[in-house]
C-alpha positions in Angstrom: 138.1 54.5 148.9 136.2 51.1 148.3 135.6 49.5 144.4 132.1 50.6 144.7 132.7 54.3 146.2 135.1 54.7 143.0 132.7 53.0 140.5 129.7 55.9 141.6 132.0 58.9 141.8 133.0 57.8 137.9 129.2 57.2 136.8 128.3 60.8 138.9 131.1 62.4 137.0 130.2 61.0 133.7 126.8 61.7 134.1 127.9 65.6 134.6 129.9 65.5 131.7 127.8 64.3 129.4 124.9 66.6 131.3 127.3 69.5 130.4 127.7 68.1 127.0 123.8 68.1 126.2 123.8 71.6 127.8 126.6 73.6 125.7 125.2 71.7 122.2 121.5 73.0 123.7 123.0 76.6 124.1 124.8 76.0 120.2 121.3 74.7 119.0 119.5 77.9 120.4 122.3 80.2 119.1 121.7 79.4 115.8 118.1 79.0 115.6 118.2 82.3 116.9 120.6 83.8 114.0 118.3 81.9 111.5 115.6 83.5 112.3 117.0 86.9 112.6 118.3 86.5 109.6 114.6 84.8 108.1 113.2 88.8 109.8 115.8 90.5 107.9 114.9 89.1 104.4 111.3 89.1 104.6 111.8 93.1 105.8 113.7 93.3 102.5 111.7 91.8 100.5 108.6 93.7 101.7 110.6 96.7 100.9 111.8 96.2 97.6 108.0 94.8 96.8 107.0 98.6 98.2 109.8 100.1 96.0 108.7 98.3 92.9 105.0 99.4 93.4 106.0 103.0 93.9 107.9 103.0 90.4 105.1 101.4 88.7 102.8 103.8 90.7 105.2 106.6 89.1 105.3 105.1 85.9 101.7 104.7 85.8 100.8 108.4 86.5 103.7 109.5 84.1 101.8 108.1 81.5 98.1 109.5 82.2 99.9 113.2 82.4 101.3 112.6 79.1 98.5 111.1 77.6 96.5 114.1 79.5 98.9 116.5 78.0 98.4 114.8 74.7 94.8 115.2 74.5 95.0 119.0 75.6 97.3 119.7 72.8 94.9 117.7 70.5 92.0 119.6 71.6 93.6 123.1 71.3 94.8 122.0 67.8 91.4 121.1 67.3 90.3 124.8 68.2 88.6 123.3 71.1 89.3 125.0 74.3 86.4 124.9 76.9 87.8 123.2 80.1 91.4 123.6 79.3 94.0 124.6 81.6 96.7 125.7 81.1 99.4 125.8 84.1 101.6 128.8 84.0 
């Protein structure tokens, strides 16, 4: 095989390694940029549910307090001897 026969079939097979090279770090580079973002999904889905959590307790809270403030009043008003539009559940 002449000088210059060797000299391209080097170059050709460098040139398919390094192709290779720039190809498997490509595949690495899409791997994780894929689990980064599936992993970026995952906490905003948590964090959207927590943010629903915390405004169903505070909903919850919220309406505790107007029943026992509702409650409140009812027993002032019968104290009161007032008892037009009370009811009472039971």
């Amino acid at each position: 095989m002449s000088p210059e026969a060797q000299a391209l079939m080097a170059k050709t097979q460098a040139d398919i390694q390094a192709q290779q090279a720039k190809f498997q770090a490509d595949m690495q580079l899409s791997r994780e940029k894929a689990a980064l973002e599936l992993q970026l999904m995952r906490e905003k889905e948590m964090a959207k549910l927590q943010l629903e959590q915390e405004k169903f307790k505070a909903h919850m809270a919220l309406k505790q307090e107007e029943f026992q403030a509702e409650a409140k009043l009812k027993a002032m008003k019968v104290g009161a001897g007032i008892t037009s539009n009370i009811e009472i559940p039971g």
